[in-house]
C-alpha positions in Angstrom: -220.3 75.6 -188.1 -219.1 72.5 -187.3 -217.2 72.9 -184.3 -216.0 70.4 -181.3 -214.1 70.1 -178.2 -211.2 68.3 -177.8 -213.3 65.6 -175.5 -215.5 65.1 -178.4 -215.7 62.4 -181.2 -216.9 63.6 -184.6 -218.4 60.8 -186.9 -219.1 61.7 -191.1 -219.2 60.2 -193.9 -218.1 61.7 -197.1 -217.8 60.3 -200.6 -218.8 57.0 -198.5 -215.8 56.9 -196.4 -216.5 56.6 -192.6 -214.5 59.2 -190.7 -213.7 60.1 -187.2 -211.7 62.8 -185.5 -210.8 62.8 -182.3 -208.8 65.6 -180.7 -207.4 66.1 -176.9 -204.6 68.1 -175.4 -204.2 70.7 -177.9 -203.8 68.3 -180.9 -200.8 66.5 -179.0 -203.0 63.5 -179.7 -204.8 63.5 -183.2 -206.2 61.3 -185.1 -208.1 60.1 -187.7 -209.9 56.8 -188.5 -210.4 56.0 -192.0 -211.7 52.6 -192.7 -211.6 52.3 -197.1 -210.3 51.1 -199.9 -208.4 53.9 -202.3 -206.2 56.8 -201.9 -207.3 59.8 -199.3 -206.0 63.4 -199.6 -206.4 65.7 -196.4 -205.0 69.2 -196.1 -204.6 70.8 -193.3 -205.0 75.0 -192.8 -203.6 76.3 -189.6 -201.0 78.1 -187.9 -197.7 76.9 -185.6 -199.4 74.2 -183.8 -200.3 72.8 -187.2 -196.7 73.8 -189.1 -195.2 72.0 -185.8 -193.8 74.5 -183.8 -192.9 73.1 -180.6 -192.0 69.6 -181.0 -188.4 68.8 -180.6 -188.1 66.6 -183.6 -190.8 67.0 -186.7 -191.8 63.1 -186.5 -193.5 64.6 -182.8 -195.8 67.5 -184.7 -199.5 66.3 -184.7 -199.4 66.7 -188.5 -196.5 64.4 -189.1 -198.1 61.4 -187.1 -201.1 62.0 -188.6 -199.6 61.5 -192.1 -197.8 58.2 -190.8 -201.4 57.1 -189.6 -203.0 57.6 -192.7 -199.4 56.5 -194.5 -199.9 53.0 -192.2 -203.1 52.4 -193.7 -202.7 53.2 -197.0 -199.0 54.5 -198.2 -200.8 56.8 -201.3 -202.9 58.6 -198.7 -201.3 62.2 -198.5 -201.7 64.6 -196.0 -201.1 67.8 -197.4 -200.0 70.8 -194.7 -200.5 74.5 -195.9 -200.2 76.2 -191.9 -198.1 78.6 -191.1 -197.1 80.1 -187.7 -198.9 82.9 -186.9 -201.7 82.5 -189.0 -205.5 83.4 -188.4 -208.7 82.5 -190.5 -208.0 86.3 -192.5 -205.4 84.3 -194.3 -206.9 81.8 -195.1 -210.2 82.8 -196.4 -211.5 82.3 -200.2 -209.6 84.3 -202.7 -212.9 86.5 -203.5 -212.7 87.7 -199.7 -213.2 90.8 -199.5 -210.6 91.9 -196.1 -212.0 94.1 -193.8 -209.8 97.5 -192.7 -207.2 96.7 -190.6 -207.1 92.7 -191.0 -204.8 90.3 -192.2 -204.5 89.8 -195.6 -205.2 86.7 -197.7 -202.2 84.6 -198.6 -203.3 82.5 -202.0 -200.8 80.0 -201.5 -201.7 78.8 -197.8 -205.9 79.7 -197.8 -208.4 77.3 -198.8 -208.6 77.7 -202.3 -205.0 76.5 -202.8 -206.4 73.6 -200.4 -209.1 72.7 -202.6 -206.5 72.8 -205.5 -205.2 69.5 -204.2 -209.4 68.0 -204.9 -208.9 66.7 -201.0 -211.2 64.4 -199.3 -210.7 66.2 -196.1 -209.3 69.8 -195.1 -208.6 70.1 -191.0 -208.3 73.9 -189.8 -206.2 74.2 -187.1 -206.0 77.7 -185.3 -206.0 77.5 -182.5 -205.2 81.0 -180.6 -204.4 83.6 -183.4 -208.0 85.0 -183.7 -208.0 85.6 -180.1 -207.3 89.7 -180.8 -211.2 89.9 -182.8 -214.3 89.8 -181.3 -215.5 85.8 -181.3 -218.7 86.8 -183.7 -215.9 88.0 -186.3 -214.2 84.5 -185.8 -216.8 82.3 -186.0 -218.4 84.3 -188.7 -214.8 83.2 -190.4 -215.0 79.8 -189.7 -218.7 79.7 -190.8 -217.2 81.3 -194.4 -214.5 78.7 -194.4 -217.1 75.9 -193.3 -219.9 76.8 -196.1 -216.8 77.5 -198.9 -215.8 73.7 -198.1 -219.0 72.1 -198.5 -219.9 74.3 -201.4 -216.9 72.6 -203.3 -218.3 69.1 -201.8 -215.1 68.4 -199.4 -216.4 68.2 -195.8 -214.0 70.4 -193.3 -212.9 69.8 -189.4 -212.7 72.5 -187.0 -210.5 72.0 -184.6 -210.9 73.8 -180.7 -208.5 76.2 -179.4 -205.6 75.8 -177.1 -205.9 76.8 -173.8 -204.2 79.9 -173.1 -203.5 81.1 -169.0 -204.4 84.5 -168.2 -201.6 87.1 -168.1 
């Protein structure tokens, strides 16, 4: 699983292009570094931090100034965004997975097959609380599905940390 916290820097290379992610304050800050010549796709799985709930103006969601970032370097990069508010890794798992009782659903058009429909370079999951309700095996055991799906397709994915969330 590859996993990181939002102090850490995350270097890879895929299809020889350098990458680097670097995430703090709940994604308020995200970026990422591309260095290349050509276009770059990235799609990005996730829930209302990702879809930009919260922000007062869409140009403020994490997702928008990423696009402009990548847009900056190159303006054929895309930045795809399939998240949707409330969303957990059940919805976004392969179309051959197999729900457990009393799970959420996959939706086809916002899981990671319709995000390796685009042939990214990237995909970013973003989820950051949803999963909270199941047991953490049962959500990493997610993320290691989603991980291992991505790489078996040859598209390198980024798993971003959760939010901090205060007791109640």
């Amino acid at each position: 699983l590859l996993h990181f916290t939002s102090s850490m820097v995350l270097s890879n290379m895929t299809k020889g292009i350098p990458l680097a992610i670097s995430a703090s304050k709940c994604l308020k800050s995200f970026f990422l570094s591309v260095s290349f010549e050509g276009d770059f796709t990235v799609v990005v799985l996730g829930s209302s931090t990702a879809a930009g709930t919260g922000p007062s103006h869409p140009d403020s969601t994490w997702v928008n100034k990423y696009r402009k970032t990548l847009q900056n370097i190159n303006p054929n990069n895309q930045v795809i965004n399939l998240a949707v508010g409330g969303y957990t890794t059940y919805r976004i798992m392969p179309d051959s997975f197999a729900t457990p009782p009393n799970r959420p659903t996959v939706n086809f058009q916002h899981n990671i097959d319709e995000a390796l429909s685009y042939s990214p370079d990237a995909i970013i999951v973003n989820l950051p609380s949803n999963d909270r309700q199941w047991p953490m095996q049962e959500q990493l055991s997610n993320f290691d599905t989603l991980y291992n799906y991505s790489l078996s397709h040859g598209v390198p994915m980024f798993i971003c940390t959760t939010q901090p969330i205060a007791p109640s």
